[in-house]
Short mmCIF file of the C-alpha atoms (twelve columns), coordinates in Angstrom:
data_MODEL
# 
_entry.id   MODEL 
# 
loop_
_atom_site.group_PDB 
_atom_site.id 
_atom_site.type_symbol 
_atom_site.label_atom_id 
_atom_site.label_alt_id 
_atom_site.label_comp_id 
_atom_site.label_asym_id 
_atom_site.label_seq_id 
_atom_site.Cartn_x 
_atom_site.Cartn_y 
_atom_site.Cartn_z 
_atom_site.pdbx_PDB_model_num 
ATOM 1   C CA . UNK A 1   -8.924  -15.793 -1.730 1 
ATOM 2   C CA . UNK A 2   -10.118 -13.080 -4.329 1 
ATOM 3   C CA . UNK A 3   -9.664  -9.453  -3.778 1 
ATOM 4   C CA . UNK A 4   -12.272 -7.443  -1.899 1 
ATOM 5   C CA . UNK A 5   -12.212 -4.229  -3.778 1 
ATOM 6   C CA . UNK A 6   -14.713 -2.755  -0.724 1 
ATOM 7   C CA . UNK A 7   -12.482 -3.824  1.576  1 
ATOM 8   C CA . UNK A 8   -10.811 -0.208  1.999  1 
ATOM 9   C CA . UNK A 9   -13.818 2.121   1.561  1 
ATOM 10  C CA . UNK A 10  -15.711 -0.144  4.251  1 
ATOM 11  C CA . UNK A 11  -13.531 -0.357  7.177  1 
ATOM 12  C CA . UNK A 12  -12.652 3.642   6.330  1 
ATOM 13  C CA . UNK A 13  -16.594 4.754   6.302  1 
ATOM 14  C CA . UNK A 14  -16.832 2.049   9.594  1 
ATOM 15  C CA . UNK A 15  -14.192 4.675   11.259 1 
ATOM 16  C CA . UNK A 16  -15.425 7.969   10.341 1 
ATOM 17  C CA . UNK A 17  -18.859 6.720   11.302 1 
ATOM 18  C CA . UNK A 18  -16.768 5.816   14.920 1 
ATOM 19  C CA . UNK A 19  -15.392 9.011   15.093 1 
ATOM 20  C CA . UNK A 20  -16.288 11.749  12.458 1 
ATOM 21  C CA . UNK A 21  -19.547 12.092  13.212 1 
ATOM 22  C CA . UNK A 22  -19.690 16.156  14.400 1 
ATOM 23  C CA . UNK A 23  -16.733 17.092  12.701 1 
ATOM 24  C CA . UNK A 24  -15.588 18.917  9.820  1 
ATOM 25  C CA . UNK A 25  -11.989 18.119  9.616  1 
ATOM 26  C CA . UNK A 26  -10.359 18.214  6.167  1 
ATOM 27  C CA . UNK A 27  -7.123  17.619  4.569  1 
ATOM 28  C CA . UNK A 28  -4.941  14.163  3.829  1 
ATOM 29  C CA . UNK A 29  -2.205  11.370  5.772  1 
ATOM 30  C CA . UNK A 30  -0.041  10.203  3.581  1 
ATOM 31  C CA . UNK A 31  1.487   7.005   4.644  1 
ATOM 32  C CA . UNK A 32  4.370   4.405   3.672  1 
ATOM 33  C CA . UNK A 33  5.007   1.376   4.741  1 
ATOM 34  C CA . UNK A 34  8.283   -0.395  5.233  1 
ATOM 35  C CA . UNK A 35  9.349   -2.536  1.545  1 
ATOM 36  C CA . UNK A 36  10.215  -4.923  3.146  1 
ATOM 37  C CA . UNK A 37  7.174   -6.055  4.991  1 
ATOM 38  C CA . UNK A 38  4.447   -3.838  3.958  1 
ATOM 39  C CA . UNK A 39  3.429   -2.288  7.070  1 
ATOM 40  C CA . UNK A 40  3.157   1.205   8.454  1 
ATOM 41  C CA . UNK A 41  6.529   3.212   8.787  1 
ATOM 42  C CA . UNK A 42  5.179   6.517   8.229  1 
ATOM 43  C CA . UNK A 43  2.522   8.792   7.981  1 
ATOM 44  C CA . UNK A 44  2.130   12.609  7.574  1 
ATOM 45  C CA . UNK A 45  -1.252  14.598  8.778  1 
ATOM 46  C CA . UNK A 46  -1.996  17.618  6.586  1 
ATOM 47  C CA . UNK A 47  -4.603  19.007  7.745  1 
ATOM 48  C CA . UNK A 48  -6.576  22.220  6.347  1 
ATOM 49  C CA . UNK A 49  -6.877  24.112  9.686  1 
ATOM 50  C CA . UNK A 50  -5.142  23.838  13.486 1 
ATOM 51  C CA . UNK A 51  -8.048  23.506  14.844 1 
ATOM 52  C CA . UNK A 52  -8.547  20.062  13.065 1 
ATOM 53  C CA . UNK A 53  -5.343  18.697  14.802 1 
ATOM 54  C CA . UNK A 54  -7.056  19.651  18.391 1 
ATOM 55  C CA . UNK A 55  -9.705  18.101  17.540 1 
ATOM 56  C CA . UNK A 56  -8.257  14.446  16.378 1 
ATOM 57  C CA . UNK A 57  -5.655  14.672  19.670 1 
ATOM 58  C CA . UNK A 58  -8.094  13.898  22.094 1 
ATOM 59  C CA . UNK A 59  -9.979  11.244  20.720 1 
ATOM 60  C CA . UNK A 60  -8.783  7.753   19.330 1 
ATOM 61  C CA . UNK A 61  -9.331  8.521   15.791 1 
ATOM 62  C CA . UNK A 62  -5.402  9.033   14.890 1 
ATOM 63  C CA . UNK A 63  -4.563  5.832   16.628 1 
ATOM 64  C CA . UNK A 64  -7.707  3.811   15.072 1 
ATOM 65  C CA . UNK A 65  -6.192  5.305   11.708 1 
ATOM 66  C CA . UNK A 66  -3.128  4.108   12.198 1 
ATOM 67  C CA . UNK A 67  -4.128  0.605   12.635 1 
ATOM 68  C CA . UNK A 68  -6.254  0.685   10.153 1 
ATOM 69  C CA . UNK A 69  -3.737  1.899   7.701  1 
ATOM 70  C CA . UNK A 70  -1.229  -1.097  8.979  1 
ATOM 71  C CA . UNK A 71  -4.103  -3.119  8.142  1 
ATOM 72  C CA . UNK A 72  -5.253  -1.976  4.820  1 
ATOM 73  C CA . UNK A 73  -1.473  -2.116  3.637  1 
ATOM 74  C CA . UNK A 74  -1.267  -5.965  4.639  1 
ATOM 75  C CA . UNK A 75  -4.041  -6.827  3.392  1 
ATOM 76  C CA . UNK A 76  -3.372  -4.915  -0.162 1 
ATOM 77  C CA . UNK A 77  0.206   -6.732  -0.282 1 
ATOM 78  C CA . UNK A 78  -1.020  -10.208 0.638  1 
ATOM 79  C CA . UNK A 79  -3.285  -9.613  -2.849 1 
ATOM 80  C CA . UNK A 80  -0.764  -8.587  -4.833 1 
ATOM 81  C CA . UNK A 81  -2.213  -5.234  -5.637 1 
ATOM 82  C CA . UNK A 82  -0.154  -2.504  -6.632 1 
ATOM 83  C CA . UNK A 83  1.437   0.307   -4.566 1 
ATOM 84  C CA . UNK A 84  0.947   -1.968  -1.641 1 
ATOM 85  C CA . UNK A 85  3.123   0.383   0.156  1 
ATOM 86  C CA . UNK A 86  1.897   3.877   0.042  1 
ATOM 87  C CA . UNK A 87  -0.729  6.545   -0.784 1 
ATOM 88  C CA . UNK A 88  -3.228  8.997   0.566  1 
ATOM 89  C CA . UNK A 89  -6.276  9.517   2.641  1 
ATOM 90  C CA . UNK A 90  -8.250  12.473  1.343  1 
ATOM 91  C CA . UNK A 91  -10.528 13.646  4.817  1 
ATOM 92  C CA . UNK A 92  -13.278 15.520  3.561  1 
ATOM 93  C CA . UNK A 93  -15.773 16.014  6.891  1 
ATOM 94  C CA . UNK A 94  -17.191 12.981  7.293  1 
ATOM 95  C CA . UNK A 95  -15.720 11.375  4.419  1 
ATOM 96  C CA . UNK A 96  -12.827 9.618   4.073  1 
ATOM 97  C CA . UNK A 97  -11.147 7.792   0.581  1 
ATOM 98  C CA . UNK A 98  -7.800  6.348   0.039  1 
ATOM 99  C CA . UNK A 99  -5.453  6.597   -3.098 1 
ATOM 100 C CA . UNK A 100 -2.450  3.807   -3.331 1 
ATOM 101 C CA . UNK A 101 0.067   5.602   -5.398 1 
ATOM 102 C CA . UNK A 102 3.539   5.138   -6.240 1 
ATOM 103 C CA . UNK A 103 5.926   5.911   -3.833 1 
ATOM 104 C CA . UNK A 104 7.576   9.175   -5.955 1 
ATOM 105 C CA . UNK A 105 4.199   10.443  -6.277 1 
ATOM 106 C CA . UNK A 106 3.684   10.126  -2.466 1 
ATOM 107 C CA . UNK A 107 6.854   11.840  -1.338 1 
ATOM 108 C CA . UNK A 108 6.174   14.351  -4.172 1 
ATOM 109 C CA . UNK A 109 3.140   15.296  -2.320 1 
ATOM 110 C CA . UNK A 110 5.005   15.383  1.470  1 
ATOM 111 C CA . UNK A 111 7.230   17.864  0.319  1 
ATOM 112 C CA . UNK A 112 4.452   20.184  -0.970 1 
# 
């Protein structure tokens, strides 16, 4: 089975589509996964404004993220693509893109 290079960008524009419809939220998650297995271990919500985390408590976009993320990771290492195991969701309104980055870079940017 080939790569699907869409993969990502489609299931993330399926879930702010779900859930990002009347917001404005900005800001990033960045997420590792476990080495070993390539799933979700971690993830870290910056977020421009406090308002923004009120707003993603009550519904189930955090959660739906979450899996997602666990998802996209799996899928990415069962590929053999690179930096399987970490990187960055840029939230941008009603837009959301993903960055797989090395892990240093990653942790570079959590401790900003």
């Amino acid at each position: 089975m080939e790569y699907d290079a869409e993969f990502d960008q489609t299931r993330l524009d399926q879930l702010a589509q779900q859930h990002l419809g009347g917001t404005d939220i900005s800001g990033r998650i960045l997420f590792f996964g476990d080495p070993e297995e390539n799933r979700l271990d971690l993830a870290t919500w910056q977020l421009n404004k406090d308002e923004d985390y009120e707003t993603i408590k009550g519904s189930d976009f955090k959660f739906q993220m979450m899996e997602l993320l666990d998802t996209l990771m799996t899928y990415r290492a069962q590929q053999g693509e690179p930096n399987a195991g970490q990187g960055v969701v840029h939230i941008n309104g009603r837009q959301l893109s993903i960055e797989w980055l090395p892990r240093a870079y990653v942790e570079e940017l959590r401790d900003k």
